[in-house]
N, C-alpha and C positions, 0 to 999 in steps of 0.2 A: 594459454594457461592463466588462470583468474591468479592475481595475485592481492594481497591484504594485509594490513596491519593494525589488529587487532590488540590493544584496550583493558588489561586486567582488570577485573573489578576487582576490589578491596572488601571484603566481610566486616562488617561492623563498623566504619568508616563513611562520612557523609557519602552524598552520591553523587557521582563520577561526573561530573558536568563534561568533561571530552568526549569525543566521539568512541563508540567499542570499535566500529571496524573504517576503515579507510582503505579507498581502491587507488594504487596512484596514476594506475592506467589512467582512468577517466581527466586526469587531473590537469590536461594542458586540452584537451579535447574541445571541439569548437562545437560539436553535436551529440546530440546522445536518443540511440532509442530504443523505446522499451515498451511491453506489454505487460497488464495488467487484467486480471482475472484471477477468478474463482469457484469454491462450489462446484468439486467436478467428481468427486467420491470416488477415486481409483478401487477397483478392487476386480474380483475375479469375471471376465469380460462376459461368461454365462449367467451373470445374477442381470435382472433386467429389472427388477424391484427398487424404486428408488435413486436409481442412476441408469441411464443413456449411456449401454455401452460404444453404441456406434459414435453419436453425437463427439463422448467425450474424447474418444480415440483420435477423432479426426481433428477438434479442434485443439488438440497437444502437437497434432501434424501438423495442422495451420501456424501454432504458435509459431515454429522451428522455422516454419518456411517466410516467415514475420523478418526471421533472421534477428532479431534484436540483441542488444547487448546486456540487456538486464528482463528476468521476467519479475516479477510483483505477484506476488498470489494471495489474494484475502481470505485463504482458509479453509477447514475441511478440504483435504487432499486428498487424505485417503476416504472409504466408508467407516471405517475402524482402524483404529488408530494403533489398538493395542495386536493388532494382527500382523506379523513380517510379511505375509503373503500379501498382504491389500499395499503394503507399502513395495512389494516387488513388484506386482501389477504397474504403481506407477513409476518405476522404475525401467520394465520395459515400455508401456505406452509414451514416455518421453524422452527415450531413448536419444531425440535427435537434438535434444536441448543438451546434451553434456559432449557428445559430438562437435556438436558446433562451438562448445566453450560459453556457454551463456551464463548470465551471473545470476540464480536466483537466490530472490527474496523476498523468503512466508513471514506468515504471522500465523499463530495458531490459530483453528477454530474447534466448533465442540466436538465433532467426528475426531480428531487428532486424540481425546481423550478417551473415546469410547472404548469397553471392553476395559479399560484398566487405566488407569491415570499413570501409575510411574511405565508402566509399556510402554502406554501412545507416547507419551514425551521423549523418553530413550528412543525409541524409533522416528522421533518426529527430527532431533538433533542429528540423528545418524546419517538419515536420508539427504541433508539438509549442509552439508561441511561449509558452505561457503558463510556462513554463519559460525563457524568457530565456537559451538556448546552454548551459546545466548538465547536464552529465549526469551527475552527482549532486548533491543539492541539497538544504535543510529549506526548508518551507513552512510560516509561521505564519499560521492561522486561527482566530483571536481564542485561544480555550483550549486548540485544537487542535493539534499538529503535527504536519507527515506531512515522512520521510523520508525516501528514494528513493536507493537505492544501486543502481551499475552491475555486474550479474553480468559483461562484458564487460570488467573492468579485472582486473590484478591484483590477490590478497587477503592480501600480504605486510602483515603487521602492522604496517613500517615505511612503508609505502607511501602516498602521498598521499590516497587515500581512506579505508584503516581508521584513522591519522593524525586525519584531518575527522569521521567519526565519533564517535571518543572523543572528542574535544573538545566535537560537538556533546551526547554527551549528558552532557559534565561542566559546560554552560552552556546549559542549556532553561532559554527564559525561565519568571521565576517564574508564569508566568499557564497555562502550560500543563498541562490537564490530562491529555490524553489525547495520547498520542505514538502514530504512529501509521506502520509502517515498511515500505517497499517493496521486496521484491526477490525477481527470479522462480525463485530455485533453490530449494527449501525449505528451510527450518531445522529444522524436523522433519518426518518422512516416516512412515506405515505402515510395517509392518513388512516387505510386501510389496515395497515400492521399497528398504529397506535391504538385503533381501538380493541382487536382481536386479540391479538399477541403482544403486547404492551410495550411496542419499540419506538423510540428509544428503551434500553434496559437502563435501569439506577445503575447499573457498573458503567454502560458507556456517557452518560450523562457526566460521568465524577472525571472523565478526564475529556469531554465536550468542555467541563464549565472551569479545568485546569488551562486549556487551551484558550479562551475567554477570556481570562483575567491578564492573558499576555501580549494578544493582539495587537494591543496599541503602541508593543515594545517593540516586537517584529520588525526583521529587516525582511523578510522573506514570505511571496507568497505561499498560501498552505492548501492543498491538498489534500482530502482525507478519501483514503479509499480502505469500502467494506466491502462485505456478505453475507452471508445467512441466509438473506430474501433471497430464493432463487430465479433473477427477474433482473431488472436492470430502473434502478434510481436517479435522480442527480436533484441537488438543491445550491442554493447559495445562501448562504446567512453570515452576515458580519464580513463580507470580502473572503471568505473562505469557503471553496468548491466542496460537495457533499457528494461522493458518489458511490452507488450501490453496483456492486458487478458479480451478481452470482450466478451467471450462468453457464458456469462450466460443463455443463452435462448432469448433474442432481437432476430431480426430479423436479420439473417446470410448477414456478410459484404464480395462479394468474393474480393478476393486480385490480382487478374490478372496477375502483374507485382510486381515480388519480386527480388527490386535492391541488389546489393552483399554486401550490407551495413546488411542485415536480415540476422542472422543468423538460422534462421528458416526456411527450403527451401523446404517441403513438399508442394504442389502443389492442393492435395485434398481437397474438400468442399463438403458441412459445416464446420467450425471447433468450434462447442461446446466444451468448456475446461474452466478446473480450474487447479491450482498449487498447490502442496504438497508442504512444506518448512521444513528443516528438520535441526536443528541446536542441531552440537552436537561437543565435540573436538574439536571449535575454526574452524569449518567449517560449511558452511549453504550449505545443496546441494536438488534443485528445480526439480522436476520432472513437468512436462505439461500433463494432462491427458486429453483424448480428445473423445468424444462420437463416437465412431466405426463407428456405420452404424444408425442415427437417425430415420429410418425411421424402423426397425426391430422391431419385437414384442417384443423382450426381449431387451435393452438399455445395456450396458455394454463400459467400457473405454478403452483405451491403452495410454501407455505410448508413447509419439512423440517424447519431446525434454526434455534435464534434460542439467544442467551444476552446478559445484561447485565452491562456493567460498570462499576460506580460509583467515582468521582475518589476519590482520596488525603483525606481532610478536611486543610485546610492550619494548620500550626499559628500560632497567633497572634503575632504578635511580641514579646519579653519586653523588657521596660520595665528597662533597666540600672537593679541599685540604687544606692543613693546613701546614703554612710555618714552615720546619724544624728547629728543635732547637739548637744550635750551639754546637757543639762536648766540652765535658766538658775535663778540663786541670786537669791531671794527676801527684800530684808533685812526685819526685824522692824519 
């Protein structure tokens, strides 16, 4: 049974620099692991438009059989957000994820909104309990922390959510190694998607360049994991990993042109994929598993791309001095 300790916000009230939710399983744990993905459009398994009902069924199966202790999902879950059917679809196709007691943790993307904005969202929180009604939120697991910002809200700098963000990462707790950030627009894109589709978007740019200005405070490496592109990404800029994971089953995005900024330089398509995350040792080290040949009668993965990244060493605490006391006089 997932357990949690969840975080009131306060209405009108600065912004909550603690954490919303806290696991305290995780919290003495010497390993942790988890998968990440996205981009898999749940909906009625006879619609073939748009979403791979075979692909995404099977890799919600793969997920379960991952066995992991946390899934990550960068968004667009359902095809329609506003639909209880598309969101019972994923309901039953990951059936084996609530069985097994797994911890998930979305972040919206724009399908969540589709068809009605207060539906997709009431549906998105319903589906969703291990999140506690947040839709945006930090989650602490034990050294861990995963952040989950709503592409769905405005990204005015003033605004109550990039507001909560600065905050939260001018107060991650000291135990945190590894931050770990949700949200499905990208913060860096191919070069492909910059010129076509104009990604980065100005809303994830405003909390790219919130993240920017703190880097240098960070005790913790950071992590940013998106979607949208239904394709698979990775960059590094400023010591902070850039990953693109939307290949849940959507409808395959090809990549054409993969500028030398991508550290991903495989060429082949489709690329259906999810991430193993593997934190152990004061290292987190990612593996990219990616469907073989989709169109084979038996489905099966390979490993593409994997890279590691090791904690911050923390510094030790320095012992205030304390002005010496004057040499004592000695009589004869």
């Amino acid at each position: 049974m997932i357990s949690c300790i969840a975080q009131e916000a306060q209405p009108g009230h600065p912004p909550d620099s603690n954490p919303t939710l806290t696991f305290p399983q995780f919290a003495n744990t010497k390993s942790i692991h988890m998968v990440a993905y996205g981009d898999s459009r749940f909906t009625d398994p006879s619609v073939t438009s748009g979403t791979n009902p075979r692909i995404r069924k099977w890799l919600a199966q793969r997920v379960a059989e991952e066995d992991p202790q946390v899934v990550l999902l960068t968004g667009d879950t359902p095809y329609t957000g506003a639909k209880a059917s598309d969101w019972q679809d994923f309901q039953d196709e990951t059936a084996g994820w609530r069985t097994a007691h797994i911890l998930q943790l979305p972040t919206t993307g724009n399908h969540e909104v589709y068809g009605g904005r207060e539906e997709g969202i009431a549906n998105y929180l319903k589906n969703f309990p291990d999140i506690a009604g947040h839709r945006y939120y930090s989650a602490v697991l034990g050294n861990v922390e995963v952040i989950s910002l709503d592409c769905t809200l405005p990204s005015d700098t003033a605004g109550d959510q990039a507001r909560w963000f600065a905050a939260q990462l001018d107060h991650l707790p000291r135990e945190t190694e590894f931050l770990l950030i949700l949200y499905h627009i990208p913060w860096m894109a191919d070069e492909q998607s910059q010129i076509f589709v104009n990604l980065p978007s100005k809303d994830s740019l405003v909390y790219r360049d919130i993240l920017d200005s703190r880097l240098g405070h960070l005790h913790a490496k950071v992590i940013v994991f998106n979607g949208h592109i239904h394709n698979y990404e990775r960059f590094e800029r400023r010591g902070v990993e850039y990953v693109v994971t939307g290949g849940g089953g959507a409808e395959p995005y090809p990549i054409l042109l993969r500028g030398r900024a991508d550290l991903y330089r495989d060429t082949s398509f489709p690329v259906y994929n999810y991430l193993t995350l593997d934190v152990s040792a004061h290292q987190l080290h990612a593996v990219m598993w990616k469907v073989k040949d989709p169109q084979a009668g038996q489905l099966n993965v390979a490993a593409m791309d994997q890279f590691t990244v090791s904690a911050i060493p923390q510094k030790p605490a320095t012992r205030k001095r304390t002005k010496p006391l004057p040499p004592k006089s000695i009589s004869p």
